[in-house]
C-alpha positions as CSV (number, residue, x, y, z in Angstrom):
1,X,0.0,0.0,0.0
2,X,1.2,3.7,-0.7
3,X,-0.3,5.2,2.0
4,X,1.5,8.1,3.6
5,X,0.0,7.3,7.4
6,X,0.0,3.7,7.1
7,X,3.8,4.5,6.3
8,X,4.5,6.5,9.6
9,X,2.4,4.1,11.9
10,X,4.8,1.5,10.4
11,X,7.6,3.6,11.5
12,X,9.0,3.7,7.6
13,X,8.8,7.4,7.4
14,X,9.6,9.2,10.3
15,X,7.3,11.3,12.3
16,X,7.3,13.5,15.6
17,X,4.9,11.1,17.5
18,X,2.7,12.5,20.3
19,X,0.6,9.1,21.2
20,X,0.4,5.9,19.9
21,X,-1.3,2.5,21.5
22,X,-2.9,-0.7,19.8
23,X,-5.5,1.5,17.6
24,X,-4.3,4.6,17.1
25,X,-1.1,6.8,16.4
26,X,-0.7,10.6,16.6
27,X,1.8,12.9,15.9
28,X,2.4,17.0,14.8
29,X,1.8,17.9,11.2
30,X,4.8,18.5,9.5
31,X,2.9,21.5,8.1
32,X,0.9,23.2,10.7
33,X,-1.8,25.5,10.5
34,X,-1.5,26.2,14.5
35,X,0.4,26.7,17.1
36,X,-0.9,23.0,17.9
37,X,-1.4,21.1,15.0
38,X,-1.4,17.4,15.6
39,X,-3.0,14.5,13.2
40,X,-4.7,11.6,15.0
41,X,-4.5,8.3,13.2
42,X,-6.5,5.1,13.5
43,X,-3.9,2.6,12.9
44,X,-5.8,0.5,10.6
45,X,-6.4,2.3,7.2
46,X,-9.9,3.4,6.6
47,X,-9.7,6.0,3.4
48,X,-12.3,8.1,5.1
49,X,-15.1,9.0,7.4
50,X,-17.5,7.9,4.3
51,X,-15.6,4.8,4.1
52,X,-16.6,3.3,8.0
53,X,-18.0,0.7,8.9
54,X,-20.2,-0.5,12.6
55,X,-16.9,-2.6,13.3
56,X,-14.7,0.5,13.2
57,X,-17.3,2.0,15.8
58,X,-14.9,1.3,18.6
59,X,-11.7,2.9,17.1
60,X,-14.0,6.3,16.3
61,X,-14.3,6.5,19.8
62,X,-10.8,5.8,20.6
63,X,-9.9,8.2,17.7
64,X,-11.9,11.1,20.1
65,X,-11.2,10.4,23.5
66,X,-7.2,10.3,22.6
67,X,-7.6,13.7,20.6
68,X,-10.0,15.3,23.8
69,X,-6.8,13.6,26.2
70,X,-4.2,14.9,23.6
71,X,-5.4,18.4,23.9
72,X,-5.1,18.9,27.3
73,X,-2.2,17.6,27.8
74,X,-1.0,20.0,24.9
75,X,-2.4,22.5,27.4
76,X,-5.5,23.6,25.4
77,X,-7.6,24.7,28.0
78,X,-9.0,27.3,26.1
79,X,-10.5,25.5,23.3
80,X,-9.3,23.9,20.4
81,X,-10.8,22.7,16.8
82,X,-11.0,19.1,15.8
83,X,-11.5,18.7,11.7
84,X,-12.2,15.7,9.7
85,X,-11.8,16.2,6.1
86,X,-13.6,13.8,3.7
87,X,-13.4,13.5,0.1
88,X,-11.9,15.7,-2.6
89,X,-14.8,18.5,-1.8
90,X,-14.2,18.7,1.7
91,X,-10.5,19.4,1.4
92,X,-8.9,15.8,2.1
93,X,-5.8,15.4,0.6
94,X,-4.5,12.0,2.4
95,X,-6.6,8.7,1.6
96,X,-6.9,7.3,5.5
97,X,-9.1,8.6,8.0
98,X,-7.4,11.6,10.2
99,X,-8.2,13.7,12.9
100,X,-6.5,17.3,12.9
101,X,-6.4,18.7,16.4
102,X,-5.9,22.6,16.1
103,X,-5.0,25.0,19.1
104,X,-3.0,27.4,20.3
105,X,-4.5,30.4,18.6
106,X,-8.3,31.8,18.0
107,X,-10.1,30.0,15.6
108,X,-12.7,31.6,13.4
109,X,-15.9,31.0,11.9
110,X,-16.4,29.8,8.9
111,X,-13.3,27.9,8.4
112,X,-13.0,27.9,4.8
């Protein structure tokens, strides 16, 4: 597979890694739009949100509660933005389901 993510999970492509257990692997965006900008992973590749099934149910809510434990201790008390991109329309540009956890700054309505 030429995935990017599945890639770094593997640990063939290095990354700055933040968390990682038996589902899910985060680490900062080599890019970021943030102060904070980390990418939360589900270890298994799923393309997209659009792409989930009832048995990845369990990694969703693995994917959330380690973003929600991520952020604080990033120390984003005062908020933060979490963003799933899906599809070309809705600005994804890697092909496995990510998380991008955004803080550090104000955040603004509409996003774009």
């Amino acid at each position: 597979m030429d995935c990017i993510f599945c890639k770094i999970v593997a640990g063939e492509i290095p990354s700055k890694k933040v968390h990682e257990d038996e589902l899910v692997y985060a680490f900062h965006d080599i890019h970021p739009m943030a102060p904070a900008h980390i990418l939360v992973v589900p270890k298994k590749h799923v393309p997209s949100l659009a792409h989930v099934v009832a048995a990845d149910e369990g990694v969703l809510g693995r994917l959330l509660a380690t973003t929600a434990r991520i952020a604080e201790e990033q120390g984003l008390s005062q908020g933060y933005r979490v963003v799933i991109s899906t599809g070309p329309q809705g600005g994804q540009t890697v092909d496995h389901l990510h998380l991008h956890l955004l803080g550090g700054r104000q955040m603004h309505w509409p996003p774009g």
